[in-house]
Structures are given as C-alpha cells and as structure tokens.
C-alpha positions in Angstrom: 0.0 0.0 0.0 1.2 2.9 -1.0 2.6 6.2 1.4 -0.6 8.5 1.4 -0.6 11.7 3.5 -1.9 15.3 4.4 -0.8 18.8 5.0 -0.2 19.2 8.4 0.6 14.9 9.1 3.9 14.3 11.0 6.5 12.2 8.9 8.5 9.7 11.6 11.8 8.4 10.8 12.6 5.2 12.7 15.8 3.8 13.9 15.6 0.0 11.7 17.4 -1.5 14.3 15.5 -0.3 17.7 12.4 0.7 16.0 13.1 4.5 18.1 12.1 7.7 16.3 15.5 9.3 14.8 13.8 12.2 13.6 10.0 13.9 12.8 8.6 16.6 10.8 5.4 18.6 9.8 4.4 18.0 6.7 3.9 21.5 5.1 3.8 20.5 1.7 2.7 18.0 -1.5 3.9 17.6 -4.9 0.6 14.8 -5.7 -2.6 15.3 -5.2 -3.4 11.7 -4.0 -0.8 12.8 -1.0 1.9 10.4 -1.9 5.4 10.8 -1.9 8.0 13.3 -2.2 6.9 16.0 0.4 8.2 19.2 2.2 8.6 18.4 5.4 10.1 20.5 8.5 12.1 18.9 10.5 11.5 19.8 14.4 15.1 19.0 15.1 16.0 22.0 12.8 12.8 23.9 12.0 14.1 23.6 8.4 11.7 22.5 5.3 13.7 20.1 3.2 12.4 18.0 0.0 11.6 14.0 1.6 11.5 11.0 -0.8 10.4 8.5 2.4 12.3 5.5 2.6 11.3 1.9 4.3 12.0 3.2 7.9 9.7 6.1 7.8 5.6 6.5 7.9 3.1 8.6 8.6 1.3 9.8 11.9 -2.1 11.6 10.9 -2.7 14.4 12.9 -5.3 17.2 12.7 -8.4 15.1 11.6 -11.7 15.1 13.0 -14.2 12.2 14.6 -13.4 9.1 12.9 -9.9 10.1 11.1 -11.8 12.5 8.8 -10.5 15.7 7.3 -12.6 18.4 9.3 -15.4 19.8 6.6 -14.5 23.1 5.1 -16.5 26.1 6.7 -16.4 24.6 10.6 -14.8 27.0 12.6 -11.3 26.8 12.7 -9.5 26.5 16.1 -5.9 27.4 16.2 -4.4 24.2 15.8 -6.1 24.5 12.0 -4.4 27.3 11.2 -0.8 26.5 12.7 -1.1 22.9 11.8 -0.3 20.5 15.1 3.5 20.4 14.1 6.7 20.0 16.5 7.3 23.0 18.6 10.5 25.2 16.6 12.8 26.9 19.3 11.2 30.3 19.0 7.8 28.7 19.7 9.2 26.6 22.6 10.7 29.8 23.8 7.7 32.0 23.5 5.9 29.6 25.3 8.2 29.5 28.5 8.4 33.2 28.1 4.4 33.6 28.8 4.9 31.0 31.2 7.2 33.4 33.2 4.7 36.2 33.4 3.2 34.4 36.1 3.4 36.1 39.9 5.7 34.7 42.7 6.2 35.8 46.0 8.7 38.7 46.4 8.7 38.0 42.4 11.5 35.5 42.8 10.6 33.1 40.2 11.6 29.9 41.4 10.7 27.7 38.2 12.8 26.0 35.8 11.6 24.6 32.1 12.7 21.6 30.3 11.4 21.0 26.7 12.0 17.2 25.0 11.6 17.5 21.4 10.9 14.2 20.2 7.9 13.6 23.0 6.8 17.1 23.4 6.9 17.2 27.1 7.7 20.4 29.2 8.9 19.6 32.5 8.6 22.3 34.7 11.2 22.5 38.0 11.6 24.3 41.4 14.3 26.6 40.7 15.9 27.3 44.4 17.7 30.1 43.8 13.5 31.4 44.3 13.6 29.9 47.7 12.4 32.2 50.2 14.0 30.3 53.8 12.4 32.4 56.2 9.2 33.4 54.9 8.6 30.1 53.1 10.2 27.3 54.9 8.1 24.3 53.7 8.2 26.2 50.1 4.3 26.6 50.2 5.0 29.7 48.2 7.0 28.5 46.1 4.9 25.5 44.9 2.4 28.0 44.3 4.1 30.6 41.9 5.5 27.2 40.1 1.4 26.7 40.0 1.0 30.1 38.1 3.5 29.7 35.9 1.8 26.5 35.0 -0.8 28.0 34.5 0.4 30.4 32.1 1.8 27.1 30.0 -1.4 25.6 30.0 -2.7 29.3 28.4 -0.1 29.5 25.9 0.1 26.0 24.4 -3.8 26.2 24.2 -3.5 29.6 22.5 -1.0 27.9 20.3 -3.3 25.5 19.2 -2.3 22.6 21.3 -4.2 19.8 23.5 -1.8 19.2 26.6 -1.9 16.6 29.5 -0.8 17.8 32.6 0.6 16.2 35.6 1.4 17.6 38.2 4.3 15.7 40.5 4.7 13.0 38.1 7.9 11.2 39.8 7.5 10.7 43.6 11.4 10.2 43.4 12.4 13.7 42.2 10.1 16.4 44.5 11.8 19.5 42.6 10.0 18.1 39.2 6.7 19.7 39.9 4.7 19.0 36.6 4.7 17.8 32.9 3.1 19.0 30.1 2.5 16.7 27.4 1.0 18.0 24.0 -1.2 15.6 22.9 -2.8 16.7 19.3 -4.3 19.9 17.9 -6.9 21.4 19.9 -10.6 21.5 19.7 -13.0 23.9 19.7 -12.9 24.5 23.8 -12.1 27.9 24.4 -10.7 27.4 28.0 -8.3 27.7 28.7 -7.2 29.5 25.7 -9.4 32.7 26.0 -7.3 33.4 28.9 -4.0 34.5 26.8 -4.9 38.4 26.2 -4.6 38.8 30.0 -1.1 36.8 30.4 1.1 40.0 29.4 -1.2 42.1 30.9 -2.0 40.8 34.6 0.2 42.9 36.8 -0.1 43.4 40.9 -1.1 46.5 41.8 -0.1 48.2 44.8 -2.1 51.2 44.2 -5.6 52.4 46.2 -8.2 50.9 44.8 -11.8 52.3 44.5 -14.1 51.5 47.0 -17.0 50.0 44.2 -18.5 46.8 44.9 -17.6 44.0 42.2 -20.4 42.8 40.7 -22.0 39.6 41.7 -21.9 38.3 38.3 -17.9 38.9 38.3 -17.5 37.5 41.5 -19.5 34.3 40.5 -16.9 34.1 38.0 -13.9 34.4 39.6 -15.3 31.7 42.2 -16.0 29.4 39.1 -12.3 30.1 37.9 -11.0 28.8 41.5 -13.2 25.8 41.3 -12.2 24.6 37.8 -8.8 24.0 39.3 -10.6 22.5 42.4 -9.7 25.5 44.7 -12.5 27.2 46.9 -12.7 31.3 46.9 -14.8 33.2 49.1 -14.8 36.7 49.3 -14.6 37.9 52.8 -17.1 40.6 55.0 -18.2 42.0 58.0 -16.2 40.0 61.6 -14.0 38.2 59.3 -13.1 40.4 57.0 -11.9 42.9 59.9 -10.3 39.5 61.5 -8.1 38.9 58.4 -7.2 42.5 58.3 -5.9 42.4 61.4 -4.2 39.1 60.8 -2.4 40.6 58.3 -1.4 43.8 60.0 0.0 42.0 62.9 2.1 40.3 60.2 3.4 42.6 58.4 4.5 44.5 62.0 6.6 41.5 62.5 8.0 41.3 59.1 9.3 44.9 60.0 11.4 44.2 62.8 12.0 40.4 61.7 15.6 39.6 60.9 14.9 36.7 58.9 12.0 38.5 56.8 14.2 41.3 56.1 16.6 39.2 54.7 14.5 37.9 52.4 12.9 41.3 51.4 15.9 42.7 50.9 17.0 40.0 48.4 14.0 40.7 46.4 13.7 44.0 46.4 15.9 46.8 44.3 16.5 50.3 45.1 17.1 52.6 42.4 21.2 52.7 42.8 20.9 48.4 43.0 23.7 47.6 40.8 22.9 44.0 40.6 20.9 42.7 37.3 17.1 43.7 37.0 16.1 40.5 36.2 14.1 39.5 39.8 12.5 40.7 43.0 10.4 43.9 43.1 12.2 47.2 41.8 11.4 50.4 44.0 9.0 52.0 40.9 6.9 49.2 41.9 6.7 49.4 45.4 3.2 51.4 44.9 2.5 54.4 47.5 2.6 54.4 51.5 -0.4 54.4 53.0 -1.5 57.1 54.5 -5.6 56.4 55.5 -7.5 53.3 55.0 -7.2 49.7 55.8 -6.3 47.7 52.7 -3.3 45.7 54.4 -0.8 46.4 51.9 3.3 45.1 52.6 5.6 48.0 52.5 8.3 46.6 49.8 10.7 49.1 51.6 10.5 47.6 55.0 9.8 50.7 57.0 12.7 52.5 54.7 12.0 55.5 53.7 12.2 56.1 49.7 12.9 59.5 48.6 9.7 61.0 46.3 7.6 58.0 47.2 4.4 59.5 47.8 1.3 58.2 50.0 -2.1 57.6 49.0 -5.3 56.8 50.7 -6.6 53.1 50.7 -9.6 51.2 50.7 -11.3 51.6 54.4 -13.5 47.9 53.2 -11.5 46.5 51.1 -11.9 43.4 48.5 -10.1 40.3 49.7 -10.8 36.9 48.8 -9.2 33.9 50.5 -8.5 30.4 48.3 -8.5 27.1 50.5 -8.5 23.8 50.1 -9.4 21.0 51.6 -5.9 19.8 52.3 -1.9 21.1 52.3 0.1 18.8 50.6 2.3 20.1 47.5 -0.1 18.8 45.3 -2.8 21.3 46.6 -0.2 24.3 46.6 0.0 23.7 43.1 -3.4 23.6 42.3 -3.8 26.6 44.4 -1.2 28.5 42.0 -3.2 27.3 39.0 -6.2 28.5 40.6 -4.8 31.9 41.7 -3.7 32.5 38.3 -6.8 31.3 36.6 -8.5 33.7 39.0 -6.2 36.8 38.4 -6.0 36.5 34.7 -10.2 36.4 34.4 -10.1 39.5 36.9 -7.8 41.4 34.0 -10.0 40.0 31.4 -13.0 41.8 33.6 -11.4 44.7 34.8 -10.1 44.2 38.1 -6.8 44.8 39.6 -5.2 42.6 42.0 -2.6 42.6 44.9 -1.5 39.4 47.2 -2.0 39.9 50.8 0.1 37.0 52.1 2.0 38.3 55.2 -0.1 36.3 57.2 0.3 32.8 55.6 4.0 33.7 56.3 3.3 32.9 59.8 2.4 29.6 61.1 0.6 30.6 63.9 -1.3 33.4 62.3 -2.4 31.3 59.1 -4.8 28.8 60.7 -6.7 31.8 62.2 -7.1 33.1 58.9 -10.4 30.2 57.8 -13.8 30.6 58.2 -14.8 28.2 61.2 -17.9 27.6 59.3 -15.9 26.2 56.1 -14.9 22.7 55.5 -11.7 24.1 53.3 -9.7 24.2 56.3 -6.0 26.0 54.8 -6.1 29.0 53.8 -3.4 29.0 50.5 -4.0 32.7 49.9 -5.3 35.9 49.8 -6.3 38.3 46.9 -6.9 41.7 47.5 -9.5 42.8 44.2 -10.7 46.1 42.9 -11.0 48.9 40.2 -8.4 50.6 40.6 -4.7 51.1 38.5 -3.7 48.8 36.2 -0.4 47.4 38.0 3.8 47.7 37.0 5.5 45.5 34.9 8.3 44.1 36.8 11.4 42.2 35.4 12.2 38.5 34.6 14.7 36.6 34.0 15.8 36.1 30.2 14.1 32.4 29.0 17.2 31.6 28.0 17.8 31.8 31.8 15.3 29.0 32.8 14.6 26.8 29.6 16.7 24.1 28.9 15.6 22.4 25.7 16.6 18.4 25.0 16.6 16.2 22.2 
C-alpha cells in the first residue's frame, strides 16, 4: 500500500534497528494530489523544510483530523491548531511559550521555576528553581509551589492559545520532589475555548499596589472568579463583616513582624531593588513598583521598603473595606499548593479580562501561627493558600524576569 498523506501529518523516521524515532517533521507540503510521496517536510530538530522522498524506515502519523480520522469539513470553525497545523514546537515557539509562562506572579517575584522541553515527546517539564527559595518566609516552600502553580498555568494558556491539547501532571515522579509537573502536547486542539481565551490577559495581569476604588464587584464577576478557583478545584470566598476585619488584622499584625524580623528582612531585601541596585534587574520587586505608602484606609498592603523611607515615594489613601478573597482547600500537601497556584492565576487573569486589579496579601500565611486563624470556622476548606486583594483601581507595573534563556533548557 502505498505512502498516502496530508498537509499538516507528522513524517517519523525510525531507527531499523531499535524501531526508536530518529527524527520527525510537519508535513507542510505535497507535490501529488493523492498525498503520496516526495513531500516538504520540517524537520522539528532544525525547524528547516527540506524535499523528503520516504524511505522503508519512515511513515506517517495523521494528525489534525476530526471524529473518525476525517479531514474536518470546510466552513467549521477553525480553532488554532487549523491554522498553525499541530507540528513540533521550533525553538522560537518553545521559547515564546516559557516566556508567557514566566509572566506568572511569585512571592517577592523570585521566580523559582525551571523549564525543560524534550523535542521528540513534546513534554515540558517544569522545575523548582531554588535560587526562588524564600528560607524564612517560606520554609516548607508553600509559596513556592504556588508561583511554580501560576507559571503552570500560564503554559497551560499559551500552548492552548498555540493551538495545542496538553496533558498535565502535576508531580509526576514521587522520586524527584523538585519536578513539579509535565506537560505533554497531545494533538491539535478542539473547539474549547478554556483555557485559551485566557491568553490576552497573560502579558497584561500585573499586581497593583495602588488604592483601589471603594466599588463593589459585581456579583456576576464574583461568580466568575469563584468558578475560575473551582475549575482547578480551589474554593474562593470573598470575605465581610467579623471576618473580614479579622483577616485585616491578621495581616497587620504580620506585616509589624515582618518589619522588625531579621529573617524576613533578609528575604525582602533579596528581592527587592533600590534605584542605585547595581545588581541585574532581572528578579525581586524594583522600587517604581513598590506602589505608594499608606496614608488612610485599611487595605493591608506590605511595605516593599520595609519601613525605609524612599525618597519622592508619595502616600495615597486606601480602601477603608476593602476586597479580599481567600482560596482554600481541603488539604496542604504540594499537590494542593500547586493547584492553588493554577487557581490563583486562573482567577487573576479572568479579573484582568474583567477589569479588576489585584494585589497578594500573604504576610499572614507567612506565619504559622497566624495562618490557621485566617479560615472561616464555618468552612470545611480548612488552609487558607492565599489571599487576593481585588478592585477597580490602577492597572499594575511591569516588573522584570529573568531572560528564557535563563530557565529553559531544551533536549533532544
């Protein structure tokens, strides 16, 4: 029978003695229209299109048909992976990929992920990155496993935006606790939106440390944001009345002892930059984003300058009730910090998409004795992950990451 393929089918080339795949392409072109042989094909290895008269030790994977290994019919809407055709990931894609990944929030912004892309069976791996580590403030590395969680959510965005199916497991080797995740592309995508409709907000999601206005948020928006929580199996509840005051004043008596803490100050001042910092700008929280002091109000914001005063940093009056919304689950093991990232993300990216603006309030969770006060009694999600603090109000600032180049490693 003779070689028969499509645009957009992957060509394998097999090793005749072990039967392992040498090399693979997209097939981007025909020269018959019954789809047989010679084709242009691009090579993944290379992202090169070279003319390919198949030999006995290659065939042909279909990929991009519909139900029952049909051609989709013409006039369907197209999802992405139509358009792009579901080929191997070139270098700048892999790249551009990890780079949205990246735009993800982490404590202190210390970004304590690491990416590994394998080629041949289009798996990201995606790695605690210790140089992140917070040792005082995050100890057990809560924190961290939850900005690896945002950042994997930010994948799971971008290779649906690209067009892309993906598997994800999260702590796939009980053996190796710094390999947090994989992401395996699968096939082309479908015609499910989420989480794909996501991706305008990934570049555009920034925390805001400025006053927000005191507007209620709409109970439609709300509803959403709790859906957005839930899909990643994460409860959010917006706080009022005793217990919102109570977490306010959880976190106030925090961020007092982050002040005169010796170990918090250690890690604050590792993440933070002044504007005469002559280390790289590629981490931590520079001082144009430190946001104003507070002068009136009681939106519990942390004072990036750790009681320092910051020449022309001006004050502003904050929320007296503000927005916060706790996410809790059920239990604290890694697995649930990650899903709490995922969720936290999910959440903060369908706020941008609606509007809001967003801040962390975390100094609490940085305490243990401090963070179990933080639940409702009445709520069977017993640990508090985190707290979002959510309003109209400026559009945060942009702060720095490192280069991809920094945290991808790509493999055969």
């Amino acid at each position: 029978m003779s070689m028969r393929a499509h645009i957009g089918d992957q060509l394998i080339v097999e090793s005749p003695t072990t039967g392992a795949t040498k090399r693979d392409g997209e097939i981007v072109g025909l020269h018959h229209d019954d789809g047989t042989p010679p084709y242009d094909v691009r090579w993944s290895d290379t992202d090169q299109i070279t003319l390919v008269f198949p030999g006995p030790d290659a065939h042909i994977q279909p990929i991009g048909h519909g139900p029952g290994g049909q051609r989709e019919a013409t006039g369907q809407r197209a999802s992405a992976a139509t358009h792009r055709g579901p080929r191997s990931l070139s270098e700048a894609v892999v790249m551009s990929l990890v780079e949205d990944a990246t735009a993800a929030p982490s404590m202190h912004n210390a970004q304590p992920w690491r990416f590994q892309y394998f080629r041949r069976r289009r798996v990201f791996h995606l790695r605690a990155d210790l140089r992140g580590a917070l040792p005082h403030s995050d100890p057990e590395l809560r924190a961290l496993h939850i900005g690896c969680g945002a950042a994997l959510m930010n994948l799971r965005v971008a290779v649906a935006h690209e067009g892309w199916e993906a598997q994800t497991q999260p702590l796939p080797d009980p053996g190796d606790p710094m390999l947090l995740a994989s992401v395996t592309l699968t096939g082309p995508l479908g015609d499910e939106a989420d989480p794909a409709a996501l991706y305008p907000a990934v570049h555009t999601r920034h925390s805001s440390r400025y006053p927000f206005a005191e507007t209620q948020i709409p109970t439609p928006v709300r509803t959403a944001l709790v859906d957005a929580a839930h899909r990643e199996q994460v409860a959010l509840a917006f706080v009022s009345g005793w217990h919102l005051q109570h977490v306010m004043d959880l976190a106030l008596e925090a961020e007092a002892r982050n002040l005169t803490d010796a170990g918090a100050a250690a890690d604050l001042a590792r993440f933070t930059r002044a504007t005469d910092d002559q280390r790289p700008a590629t981490e931590g929280v520079p001082e144009y984003a430190f946001g104003p002091r507070r002068r009136i109000g009681k939106a519990p914001m942390r004072d990036f300058a750790g009681g320092k005063t910051v020449p022309g940093r001006p004050t502003a009056d904050f929320e007296t009730l503000p927005h916060l919304a706790l996410l809790s689950t059920s239990r604290d093991r890694p697995v649930d910090w990650l899903r709490t990232g995922q969720a936290v993300e999910r959440v903060l990216l369908r706020a941008t998409l609606d509007g809001l603006s967003a801040s962390f309030v975390t100094q609490a969770l940085e305490w243990q004795d401090l963070r179990w006060p933080l639940r409702d009694p009445m709520s069977g999600m017993a640990y508090v992950q985190t707290v979002l603090r959510l309003g109209y109000g400026p559009a945060g600032t942009r702060t720095p990451r490192r280069p991809v180049d920094d945290v991808l490693d790509i493999e055969p």
